[in-house]
N, C-alpha and C positions, 0 to 999 in steps of 0.2 A: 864269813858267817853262814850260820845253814839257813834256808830257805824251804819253810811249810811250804808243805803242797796244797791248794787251792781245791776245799771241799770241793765237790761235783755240784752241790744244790747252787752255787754261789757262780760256776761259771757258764750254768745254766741259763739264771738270769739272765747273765753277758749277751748270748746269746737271743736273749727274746727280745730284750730294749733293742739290741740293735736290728733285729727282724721288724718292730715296731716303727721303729726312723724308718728302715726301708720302705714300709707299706705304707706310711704318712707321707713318702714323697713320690709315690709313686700315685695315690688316691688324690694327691691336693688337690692336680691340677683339672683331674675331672669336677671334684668338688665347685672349684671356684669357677669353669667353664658351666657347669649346671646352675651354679648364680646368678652367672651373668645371663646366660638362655634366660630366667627367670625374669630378669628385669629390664630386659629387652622386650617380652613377650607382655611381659607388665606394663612396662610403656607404649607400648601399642594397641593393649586393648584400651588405655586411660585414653589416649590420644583418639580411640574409635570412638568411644563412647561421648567425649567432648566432638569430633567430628560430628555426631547424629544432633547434640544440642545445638550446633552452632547451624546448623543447614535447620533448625525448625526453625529458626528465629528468623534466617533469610526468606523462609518459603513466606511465613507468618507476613512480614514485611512486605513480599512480592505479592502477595492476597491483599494487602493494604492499598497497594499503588500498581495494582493490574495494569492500569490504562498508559505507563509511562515507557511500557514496550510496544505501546500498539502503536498507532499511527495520528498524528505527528510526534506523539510520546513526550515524555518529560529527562531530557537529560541528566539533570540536577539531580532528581531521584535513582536513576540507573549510577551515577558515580556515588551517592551518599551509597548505595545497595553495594558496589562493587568496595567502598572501604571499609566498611561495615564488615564484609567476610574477612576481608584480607589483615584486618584489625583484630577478628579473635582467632584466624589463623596463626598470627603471629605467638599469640597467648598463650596456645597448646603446642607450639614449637611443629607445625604444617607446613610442609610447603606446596602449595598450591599451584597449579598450571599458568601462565604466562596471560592465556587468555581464559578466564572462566565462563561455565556454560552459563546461557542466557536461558532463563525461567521460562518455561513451557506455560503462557497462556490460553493456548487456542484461540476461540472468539473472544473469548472476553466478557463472556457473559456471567452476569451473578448467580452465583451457585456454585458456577461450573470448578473446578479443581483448579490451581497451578501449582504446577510438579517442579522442584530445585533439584537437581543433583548434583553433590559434590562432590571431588574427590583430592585427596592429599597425602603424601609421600613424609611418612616416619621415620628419622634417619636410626638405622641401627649401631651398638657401639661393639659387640662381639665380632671378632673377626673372623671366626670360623664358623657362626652364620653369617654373616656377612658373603663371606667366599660362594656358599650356598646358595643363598638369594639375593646376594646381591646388597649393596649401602642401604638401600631404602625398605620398605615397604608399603604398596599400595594402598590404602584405607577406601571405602567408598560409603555415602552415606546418600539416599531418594527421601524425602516428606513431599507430600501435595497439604494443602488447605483450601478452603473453599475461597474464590473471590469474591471479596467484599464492599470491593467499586468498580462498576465500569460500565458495561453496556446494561441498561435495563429492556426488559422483554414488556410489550405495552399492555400481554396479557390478553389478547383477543382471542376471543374462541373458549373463554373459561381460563381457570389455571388461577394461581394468586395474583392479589391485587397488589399494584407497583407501589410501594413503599417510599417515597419523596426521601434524599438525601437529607443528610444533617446541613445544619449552618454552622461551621467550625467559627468559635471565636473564644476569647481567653482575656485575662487581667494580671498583671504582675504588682507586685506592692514588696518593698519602696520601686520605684523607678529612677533612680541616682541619689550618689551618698559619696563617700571614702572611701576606697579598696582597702581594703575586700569590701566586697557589698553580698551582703546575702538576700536575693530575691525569690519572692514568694508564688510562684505560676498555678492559678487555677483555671479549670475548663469551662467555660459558663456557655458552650453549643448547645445549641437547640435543636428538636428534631431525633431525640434520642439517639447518638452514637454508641456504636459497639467496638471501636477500636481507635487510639490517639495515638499519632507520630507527631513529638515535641522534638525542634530543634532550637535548641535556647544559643545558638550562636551562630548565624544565619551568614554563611561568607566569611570574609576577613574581617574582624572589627576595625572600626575607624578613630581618627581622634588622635594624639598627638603623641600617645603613650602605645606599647604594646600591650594589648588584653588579652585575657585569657578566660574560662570557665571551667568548674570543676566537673560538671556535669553536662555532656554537650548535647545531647539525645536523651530520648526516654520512648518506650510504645506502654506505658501505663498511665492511665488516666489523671493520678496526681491526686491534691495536688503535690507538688514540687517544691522544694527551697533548692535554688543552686546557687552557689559562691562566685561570682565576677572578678578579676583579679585586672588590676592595671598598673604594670611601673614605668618609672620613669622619673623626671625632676616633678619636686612638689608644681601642683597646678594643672600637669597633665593628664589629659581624658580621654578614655575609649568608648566606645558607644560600639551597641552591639544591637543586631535584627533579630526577632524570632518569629517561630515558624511553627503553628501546630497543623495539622489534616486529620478532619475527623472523620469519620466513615460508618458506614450501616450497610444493610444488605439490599440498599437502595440507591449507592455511590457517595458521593464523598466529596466535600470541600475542604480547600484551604484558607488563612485565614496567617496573614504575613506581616509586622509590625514592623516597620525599619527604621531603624536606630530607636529604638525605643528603652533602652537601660544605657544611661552613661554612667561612668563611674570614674570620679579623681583622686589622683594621688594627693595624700593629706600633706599638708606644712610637716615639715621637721620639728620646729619648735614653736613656742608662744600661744596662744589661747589659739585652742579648736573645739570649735560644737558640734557634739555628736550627741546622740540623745536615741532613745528609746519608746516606744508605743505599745502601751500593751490594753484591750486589743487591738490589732487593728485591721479588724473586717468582722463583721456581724450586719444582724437585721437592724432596721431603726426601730425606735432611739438608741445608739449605742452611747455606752459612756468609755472613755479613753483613759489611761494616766498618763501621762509624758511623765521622763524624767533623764535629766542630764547627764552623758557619761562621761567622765572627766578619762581619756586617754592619754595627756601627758602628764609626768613629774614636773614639778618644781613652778606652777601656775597658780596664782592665786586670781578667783575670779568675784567680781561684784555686783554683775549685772547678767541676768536671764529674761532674753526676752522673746516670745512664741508669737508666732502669728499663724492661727490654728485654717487658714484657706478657705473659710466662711465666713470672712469677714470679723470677726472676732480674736482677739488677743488676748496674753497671760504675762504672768513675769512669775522667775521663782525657778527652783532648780527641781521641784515635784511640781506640777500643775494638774489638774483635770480639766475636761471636756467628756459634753455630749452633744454627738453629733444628733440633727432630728432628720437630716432632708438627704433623699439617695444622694448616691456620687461618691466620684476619689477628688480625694482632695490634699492637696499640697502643705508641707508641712514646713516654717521655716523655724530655725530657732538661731539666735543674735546673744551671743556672749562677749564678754568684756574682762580685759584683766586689769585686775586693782595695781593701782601705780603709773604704770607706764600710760592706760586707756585704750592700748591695742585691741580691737575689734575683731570677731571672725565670724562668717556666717554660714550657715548649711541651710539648702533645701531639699527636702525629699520628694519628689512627685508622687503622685499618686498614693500617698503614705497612708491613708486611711480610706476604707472602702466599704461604705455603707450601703449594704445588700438590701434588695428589697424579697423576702420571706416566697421560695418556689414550692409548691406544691407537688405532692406526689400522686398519682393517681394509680388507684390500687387494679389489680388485671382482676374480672369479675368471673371467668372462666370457671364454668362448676359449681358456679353458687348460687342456694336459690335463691327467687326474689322476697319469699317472705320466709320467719321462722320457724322452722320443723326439728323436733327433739334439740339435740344437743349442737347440731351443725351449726357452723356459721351462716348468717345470712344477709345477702345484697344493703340493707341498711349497718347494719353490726361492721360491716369489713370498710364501710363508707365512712363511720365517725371514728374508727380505731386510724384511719388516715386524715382526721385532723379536721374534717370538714364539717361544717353544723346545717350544712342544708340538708335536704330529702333526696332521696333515690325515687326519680318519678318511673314507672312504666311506659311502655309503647302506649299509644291511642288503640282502644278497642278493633280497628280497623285495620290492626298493623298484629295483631297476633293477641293471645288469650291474655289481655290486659291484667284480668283479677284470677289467675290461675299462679299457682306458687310452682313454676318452670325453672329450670334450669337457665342460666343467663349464659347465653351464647351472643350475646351484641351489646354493646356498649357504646355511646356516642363519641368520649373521650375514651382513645386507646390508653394503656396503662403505660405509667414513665413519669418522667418531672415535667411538668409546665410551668409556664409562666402566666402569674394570676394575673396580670394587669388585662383588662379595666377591671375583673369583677372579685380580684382577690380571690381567697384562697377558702370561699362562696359559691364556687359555679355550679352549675347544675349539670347532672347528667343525667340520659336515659339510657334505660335496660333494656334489651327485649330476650325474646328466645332464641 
């Protein structure tokens, strides 16, 4: 048979596809080498940039608890600090030195800085950087912060006045139930703190189950709800310590609770009381609703019965209460299943917690004592904070009494206090 000849435009083409494969395998492998450059170089700045967060949080911390490097220092604090990095090294895939640097405090004194610096090793996955520089690359990350407890200066010779520490203390609600238990952590220190290290799981928990928490630290104020978890056979209970330290630019207490949340594993089957308070923490008189929450299938129950921890009781699967008088108070609730009579009871500790009403007191800085145009003034910024008494003056003899001055002194510094004895009534003086 004859065989056409192969116009020229047609084996032209032939020609360019296959110059096109050539150049496509000859370009790929730069292509896919400049990729990976790409996301090597990318995971190295992510991993820098997470390096710079994670070392402000350790400086932050070591500003917190200055005084646990100095002498005789706090152990406990140096290992929580040393897991603490080695925990969000982990996170950002760091790896860290064997032995990490120790926090540059200096003296110790408040004000003064302490410096953290970190450094950690990003493994690269390019081999032909790799060959270059080598498996890793070095990362480095320095923060200072100002220290926030430690030595005070008594201030002689002029200079600011020493500022008295906080009194770290705290309230959880419920205080034991059923795993899971979710508990409630508020700050109630005194002494206006500026910075909270919560450890809601203080050591190993105890008790006859293994516990756990969802949430095992915090440096914000709260408050907090964390999860308690405990397993094991129905009956068994862990019991767990906590731990806040609060601090100011005047040093810093702790403030340690131990064994203070226990929490057990509930029955498998047959009637269990579990139950609900809504609310529960306000000022008095508070009022309460309880009401029962049935977590198992296949239970029919016939009996509810409350014992509200002031000496007063309820029955019924919805009840109310109002609390009148401060304090936490114990909650228990006694259910029953129809037929059989089996019995089951729950107490919650500390389940209701009636506050007694703190007061704020306003900073008077800049304001005058009496009303001029449109400004605010020393009485006006007094009752918009709640208070129905008078803004007195200094005595004639202490500065220009009946002169409408700038208020530069105040006898209560501004912050929350506690109104007891004179409620949320007290009297302050202004001066210039």
């Amino acid at each position: 048979p004859m065989r056409l000849p192969i116009p020229s435009r047609f084996r032209h083409r032939r020609r360019s596809r296959g110059q096109s494969v050539v150049e496509l395998a000859l370009i790929l492998p730069l292509l896919l080498l400049v990729l990976l450059v790409a996301i090597d170089f990318g995971r190295v700045y992510l991993g820098w940039i997470n390096l710079q967060q994670m070392t402000r949080v350790a400086a932050n911390y070591a500003a917190d608890n200055a005084t646990a490097w100095g002498t005789p220092g706090d152990e406990a604090i140096r290992d929580r600090y040393q897991t603490m990095i080695r925990n969000d090294a982990t996170l950002i895939n760091c790896q860290l030195p064997d032995q990490l640097p120790v926090p540059q405090v200096g003296d110790g004194l408040i004000g003064t800085r302490v410096v953290v610096n970190l450094n950690c090793e990003f493994g690269l996955i390019t081999p032909i950087i790799s060959s270059i520089v080598g498996n890793t690359v070095l990362a480095s990350a320095s923060v200072s912060y100002p220290i926030k407890e430690g030595v005070v200066s008594d201030g002689t010779g002029g200079g600011n006045p020493i500022v008295p520490p906080p009194v770290a203390d705290f309230i959880g609600s419920p205080l034991s139930g059923w795993a899971p238990l979710p508990v409630t952590f508020t700050d109630v220190s005194t002494g206006n703190p500026s910075s909270w290290t919560w450890d809601f799981s203080v050591g190993t928990p105890s008790g006859t189950g293994s516990g756990s928490v969802t949430t095992p630290t915090s440096l914000a104020r709260g408050p907090h709800t964390v999860t308690y978890q405990c397993s094991g056979s129905p009956g068994d209970s862990c019991t767990f310590s906590v731990r806040l330290v609060a601090a100011n630019s005047g040093g810093s207490s702790t403030e340690t609770k131990t064994g203070y949340v226990t929490v057990t594993v509930p029955p498998e089957s047959g009637p269990i009381a579990e139950f609900t308070g809504t609310p529960r923490s306000g000022v008095n008189p508070l009022a309460v609703n309880f009401a029962f929450d049935e977590i198992t299938s296949g239970v029919t129950y016939d009996s509810w019965l409350w014992d509200f921890g002031d000496g007063t009781t309820g029955s019924g699967q919805t009840v109310s209460k109002t609390y009148s008088s401060l304090g936490s108070y114990d909650v228990m609730l006694t259910v029953r299943e129809s037929g059989t009579g089996a019995t089951n009871s729950l107490t919650k500790v500390d389940y209701i917690v009636v506050e007694r009403r703190l007061c704020t007191v306003p900073d008077f800085a800049g304001v005058r004592r009496f009303p001029q145009g449109n400004q605010p003034h020393a009485q006006q910024v007094w009752d918009a904070a709640g208070f129905t008494t008078q803004v007195i003056s200094l005595p004639a003899n202490q500065g220009p009494a009946n002169g409408n001055y700038v208020i530069r002194y105040q006898s209560i510094l501004g912050g929350t206090i506690d109104p007891q004895p004179a409620g949320c009534d007290s009297v302050i003086t202004v001066g210039p």
